[in-house]
N, C-alpha and C positions, 0 to 999 in steps of 0.2 A: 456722216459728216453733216454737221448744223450748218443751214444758208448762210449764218452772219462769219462761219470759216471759210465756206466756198466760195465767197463775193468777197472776201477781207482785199483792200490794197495794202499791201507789206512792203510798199517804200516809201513811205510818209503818208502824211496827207496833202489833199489837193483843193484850193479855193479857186471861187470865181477871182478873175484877171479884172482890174478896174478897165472899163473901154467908156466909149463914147457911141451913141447910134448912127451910124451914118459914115463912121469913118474907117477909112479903107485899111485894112490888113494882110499881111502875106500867112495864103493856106498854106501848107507843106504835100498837102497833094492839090490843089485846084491855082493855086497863085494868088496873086491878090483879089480879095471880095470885100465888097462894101456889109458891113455891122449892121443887122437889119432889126435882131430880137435877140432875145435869152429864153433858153430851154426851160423845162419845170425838174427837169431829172433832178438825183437826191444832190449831185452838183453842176448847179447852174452855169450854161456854158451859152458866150456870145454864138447867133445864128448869123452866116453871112451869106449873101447873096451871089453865086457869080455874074457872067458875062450875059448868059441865058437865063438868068432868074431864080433856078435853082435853089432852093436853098437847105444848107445843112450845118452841121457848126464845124464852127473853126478848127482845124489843124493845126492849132501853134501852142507854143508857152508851156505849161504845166503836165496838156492833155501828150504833146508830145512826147516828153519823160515817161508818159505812164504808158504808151502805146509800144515805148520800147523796154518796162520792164517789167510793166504787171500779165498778169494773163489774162486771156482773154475774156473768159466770164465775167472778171472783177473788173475790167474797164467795161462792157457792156451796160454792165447792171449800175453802175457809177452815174455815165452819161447818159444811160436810156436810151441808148442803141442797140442794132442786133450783133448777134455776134458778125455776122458777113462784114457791117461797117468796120468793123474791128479790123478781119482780116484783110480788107481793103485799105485801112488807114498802115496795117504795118506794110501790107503789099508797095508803097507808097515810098513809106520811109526806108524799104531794104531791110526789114528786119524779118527774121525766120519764124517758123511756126512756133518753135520753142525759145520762151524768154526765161530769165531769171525767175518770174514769178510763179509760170510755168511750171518749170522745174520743182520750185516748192509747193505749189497745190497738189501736183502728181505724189512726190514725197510720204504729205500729209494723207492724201487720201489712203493709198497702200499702209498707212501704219492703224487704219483701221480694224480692230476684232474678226470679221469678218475677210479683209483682206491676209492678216496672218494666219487666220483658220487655213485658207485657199492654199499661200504659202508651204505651208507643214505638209497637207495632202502631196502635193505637188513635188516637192523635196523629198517625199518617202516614195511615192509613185519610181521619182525618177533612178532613185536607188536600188531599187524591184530584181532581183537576179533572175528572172525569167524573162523582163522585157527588156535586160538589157542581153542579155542572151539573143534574144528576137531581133533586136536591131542590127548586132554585130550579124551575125549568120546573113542578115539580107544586106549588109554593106560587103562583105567580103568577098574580094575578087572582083569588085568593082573599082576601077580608079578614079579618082577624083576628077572631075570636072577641068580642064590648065585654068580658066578664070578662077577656081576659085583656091589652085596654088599659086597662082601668081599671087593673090589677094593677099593669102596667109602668108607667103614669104615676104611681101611690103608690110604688112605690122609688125612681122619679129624684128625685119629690119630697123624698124624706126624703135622697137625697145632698147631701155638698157636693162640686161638683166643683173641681176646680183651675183655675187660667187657664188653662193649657194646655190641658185638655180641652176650655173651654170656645170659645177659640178655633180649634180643629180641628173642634168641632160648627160654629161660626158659620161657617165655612168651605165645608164639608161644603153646609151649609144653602143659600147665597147660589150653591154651583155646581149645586145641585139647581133651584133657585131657589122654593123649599118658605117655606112662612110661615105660622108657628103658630097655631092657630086664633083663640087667645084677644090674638093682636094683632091683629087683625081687618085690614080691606081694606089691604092693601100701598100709601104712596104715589104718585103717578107726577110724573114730570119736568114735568108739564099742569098738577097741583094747587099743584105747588109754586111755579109762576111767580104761579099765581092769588093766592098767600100772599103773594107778592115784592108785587102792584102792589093788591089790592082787599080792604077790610074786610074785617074776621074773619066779620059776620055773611053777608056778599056771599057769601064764600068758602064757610061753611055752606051758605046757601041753593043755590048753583052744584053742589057735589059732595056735597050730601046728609048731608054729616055732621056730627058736633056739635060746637056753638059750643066745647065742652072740647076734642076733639078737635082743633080749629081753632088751639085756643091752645098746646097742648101741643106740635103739630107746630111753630108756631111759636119757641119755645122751642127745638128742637133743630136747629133750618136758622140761631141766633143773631140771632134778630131785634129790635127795640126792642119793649118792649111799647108797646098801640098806646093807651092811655092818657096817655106822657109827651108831652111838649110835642119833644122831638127827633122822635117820631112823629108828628105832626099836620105838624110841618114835612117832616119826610122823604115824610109820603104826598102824592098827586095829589089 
């Protein structure tokens, strides 16, 4: 990647601010400094003074903007600052390691020759049926870590999946023959006749579970509820 790509600012351009020497302005990390000089950087930025004398440029106006969206390289090399002042000025304003612009210099760099070579290795590495052999064999009969199913169980929760995904899990699931915790005891071809010929509470008291549970499986095998009068007729 060419310097004039890795220093580019990608949200417009940025000019010196008209000011006056001497007159007081509000930093966004120091507070108000008195207007002392101007920089020689490739753009020219008021120097302000604070309370101690200090002096370094202003945090305001344009430079702002860029501190919250270019990256960090390209606001350094702009101002003729290091990068530290950089992370100190977003440290300041609340803003994260990773900006907008960020994001795209990372982007760009990885779509470099060199970067997709790395890629391909790496994609055929990980496809490898001996080291993925290697990995299973040393995972197995190990349980995972609860932090890190807790972890994986808050992001499926926060997805939405599609039908289709959701269908090749059900799938997946039913050839495993796995059933999720929180639908509790699976039921068998036993209970369900029990549901077909004897009261819901029968059927509670018989297989231990609850009068709600009784009803609800009810409900999904399509049964009369055993309240109406076509139910009293229908049962023995």
């Amino acid at each position: 990647m060419h310097d004039a790509e890795r220093f580019r600012l990608r949200f417009g351009s940025y000019r010196t601010p008209h000011f006056k020497y001497g007159v007081r302005v509000k930093d966004a990390r120091r507070g108000f400094v008195n207007t002392v000089g101007l920089s020689d950087a490739p753009i020219p930025w008021p120097i302000g003074a604070g309370v101690r004398g200090a002096k370094s440029l202003v945090l305001f106006g344009a430079l702002v903007r860029a501190v919250r969206r270019e990256s960090n390289q390209a606001v350094a090399r702009a101002w003729g600052v290091t990068g530290q002042t950089v992370t100190a000025w977003r440290r300041a304003l609340v803003v994260g390691p990773t900006t907008a612009g960020t994001s795209k210099l990372r982007l760009a760099h990885f779509r470099e020759p060199w970067a997709l070579e790395a890629q391909k290795k790496a994609w055929a590495k990980a496809r490898d049926p001996q080291r993925r052999a290697k990995i299973a064999a040393a995972r197995r009969g190990k349980p995972r870590p609860a932090h890190v199913i807790e972890v994986t169980r808050e992001r499926y929760l926060e997805k939405t999946l599609l039908a289709e995904t959701r269908r090749k899990m059900s799938e997946a699931h039913k050839r495993r023959r796995s059933w999720p915790p929180l639908a509790g005891r699976p039921w068998t071809p036993a209970e369900d006749e029990l549901i077909r010929t004897l009261r819901i509470a029968e059927v509670a008291k018989r297989t231990g579970r609850t009068v709600s549970a009784v009803k609800n499986r009810q409900v999904k095998l399509g049964m009369p509820d055993e309240r109406t009068m076509a139910t009293r007729e229908w049962r023995v």
